[in-house]
C-alpha positions as a Markdown table, in Angstrom:
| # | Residue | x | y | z |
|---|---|---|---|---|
| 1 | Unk | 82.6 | 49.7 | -120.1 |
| 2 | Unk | 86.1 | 49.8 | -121.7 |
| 3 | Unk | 88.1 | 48.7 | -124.5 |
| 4 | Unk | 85.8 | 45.7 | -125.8 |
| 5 | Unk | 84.6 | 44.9 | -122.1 |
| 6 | Unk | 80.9 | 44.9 | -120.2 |
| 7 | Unk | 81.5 | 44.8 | -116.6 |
| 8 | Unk | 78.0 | 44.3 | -114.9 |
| 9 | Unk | 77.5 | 44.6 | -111.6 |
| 10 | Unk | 74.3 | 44.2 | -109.2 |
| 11 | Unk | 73.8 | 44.8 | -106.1 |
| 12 | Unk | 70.7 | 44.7 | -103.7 |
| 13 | Unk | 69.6 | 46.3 | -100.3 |
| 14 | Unk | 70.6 | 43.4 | -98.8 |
| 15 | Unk | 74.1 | 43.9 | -99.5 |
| 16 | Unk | 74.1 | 41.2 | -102.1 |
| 17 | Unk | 77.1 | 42.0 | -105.0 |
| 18 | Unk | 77.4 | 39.6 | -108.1 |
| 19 | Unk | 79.6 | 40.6 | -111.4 |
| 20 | Unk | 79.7 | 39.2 | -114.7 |
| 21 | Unk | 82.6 | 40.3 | -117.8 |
| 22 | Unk | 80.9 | 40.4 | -121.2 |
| 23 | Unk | 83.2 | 41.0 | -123.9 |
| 24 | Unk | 80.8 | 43.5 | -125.9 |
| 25 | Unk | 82.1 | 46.4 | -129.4 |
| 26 | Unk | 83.4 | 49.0 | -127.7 |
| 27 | Unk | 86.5 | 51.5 | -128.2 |
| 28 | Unk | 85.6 | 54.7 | -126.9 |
| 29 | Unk | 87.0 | 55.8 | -123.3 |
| 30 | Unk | 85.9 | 54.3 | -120.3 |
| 31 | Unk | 82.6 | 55.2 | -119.0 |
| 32 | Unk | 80.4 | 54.1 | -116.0 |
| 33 | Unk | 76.6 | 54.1 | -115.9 |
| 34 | Unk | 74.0 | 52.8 | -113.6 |
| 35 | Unk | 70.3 | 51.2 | -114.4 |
| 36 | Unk | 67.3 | 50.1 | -112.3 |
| 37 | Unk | 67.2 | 46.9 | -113.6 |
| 38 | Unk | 63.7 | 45.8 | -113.9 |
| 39 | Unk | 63.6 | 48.9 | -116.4 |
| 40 | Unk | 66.5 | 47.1 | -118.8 |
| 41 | Unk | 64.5 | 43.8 | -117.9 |
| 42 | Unk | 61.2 | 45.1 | -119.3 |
| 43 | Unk | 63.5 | 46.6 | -122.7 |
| 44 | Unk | 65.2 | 43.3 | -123.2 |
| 45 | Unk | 62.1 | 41.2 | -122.7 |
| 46 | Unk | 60.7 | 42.5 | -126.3 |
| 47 | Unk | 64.2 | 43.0 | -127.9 |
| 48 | Unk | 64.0 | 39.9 | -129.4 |
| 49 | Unk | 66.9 | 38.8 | -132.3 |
| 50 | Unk | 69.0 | 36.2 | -133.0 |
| 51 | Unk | 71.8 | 38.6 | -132.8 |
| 52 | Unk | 71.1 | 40.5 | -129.8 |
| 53 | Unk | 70.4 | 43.9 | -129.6 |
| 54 | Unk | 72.4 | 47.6 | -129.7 |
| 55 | Unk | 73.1 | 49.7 | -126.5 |
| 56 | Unk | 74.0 | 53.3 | -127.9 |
| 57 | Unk | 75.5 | 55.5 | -125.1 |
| 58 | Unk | 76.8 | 59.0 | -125.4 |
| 59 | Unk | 77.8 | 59.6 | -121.4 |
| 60 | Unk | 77.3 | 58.6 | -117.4 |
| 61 | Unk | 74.3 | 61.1 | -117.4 |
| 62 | Unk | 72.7 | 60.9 | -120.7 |
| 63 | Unk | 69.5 | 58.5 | -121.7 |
| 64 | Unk | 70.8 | 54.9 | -123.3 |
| 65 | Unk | 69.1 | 53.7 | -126.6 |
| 66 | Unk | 68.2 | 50.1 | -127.0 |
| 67 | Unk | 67.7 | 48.6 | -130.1 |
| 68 | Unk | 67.8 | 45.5 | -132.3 |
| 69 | Unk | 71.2 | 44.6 | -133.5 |
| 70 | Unk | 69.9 | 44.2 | -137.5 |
| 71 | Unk | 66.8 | 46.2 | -139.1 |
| 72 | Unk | 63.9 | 45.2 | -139.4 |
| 73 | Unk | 62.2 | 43.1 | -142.0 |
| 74 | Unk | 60.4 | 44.4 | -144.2 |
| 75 | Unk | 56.7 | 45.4 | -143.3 |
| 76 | Unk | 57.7 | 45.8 | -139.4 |
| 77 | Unk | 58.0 | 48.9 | -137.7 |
| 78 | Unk | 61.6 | 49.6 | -136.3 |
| 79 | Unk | 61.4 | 49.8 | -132.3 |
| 80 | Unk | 63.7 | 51.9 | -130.4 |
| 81 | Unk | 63.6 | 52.3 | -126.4 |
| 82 | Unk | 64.6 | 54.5 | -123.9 |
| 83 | Unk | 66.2 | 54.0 | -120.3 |
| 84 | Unk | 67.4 | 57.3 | -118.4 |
| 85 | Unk | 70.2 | 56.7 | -116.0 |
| 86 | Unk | 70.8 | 56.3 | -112.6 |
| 87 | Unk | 73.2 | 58.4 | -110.3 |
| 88 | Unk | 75.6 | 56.0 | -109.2 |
């Protein structure tokens, strides 16, 4: 990630590469951080909101919190997730 930019990249044993640009809120120094990506796939499969949801990062080794990008209504719990990092 830098200045206002998500560069995801995936790659595969097979030696398989594919990259996508997401322009994203972002203005803190550049940082690089790896997932398994069925973990994220599980998060995002229940992070569901109109406006997307909130990646909060601190550094390369340090768990990433998921959220929902708004609160919740009222009456329903707020849900916050957990992914650890990969070593890249």
């Amino acid at each position: 990630m830098s200045d206002n930019n998500l560069d995801i990249t995936a790659n595969n044993p097979e030696q398989e590469q594919a990259e996508e640009v997401v322009g994203v809120q972002y203005s803190a120094g550049e940082l690089e951080i790896g997932f398994n990506v069925s973990y994220l796939l599980d998060v995002l499969s229940v992070l569901e909101h109109p406006l997307g949801f909130r990646l909060s990062l601190s550094d390369e080794a340090s768990s990433a919190l998921l959220e929902n990008a708004e609160a919740p209504s009222e009456g329903e719990p707020e849900r916050l997730y957990v992914v650890m990092p990969m070593r890249l």
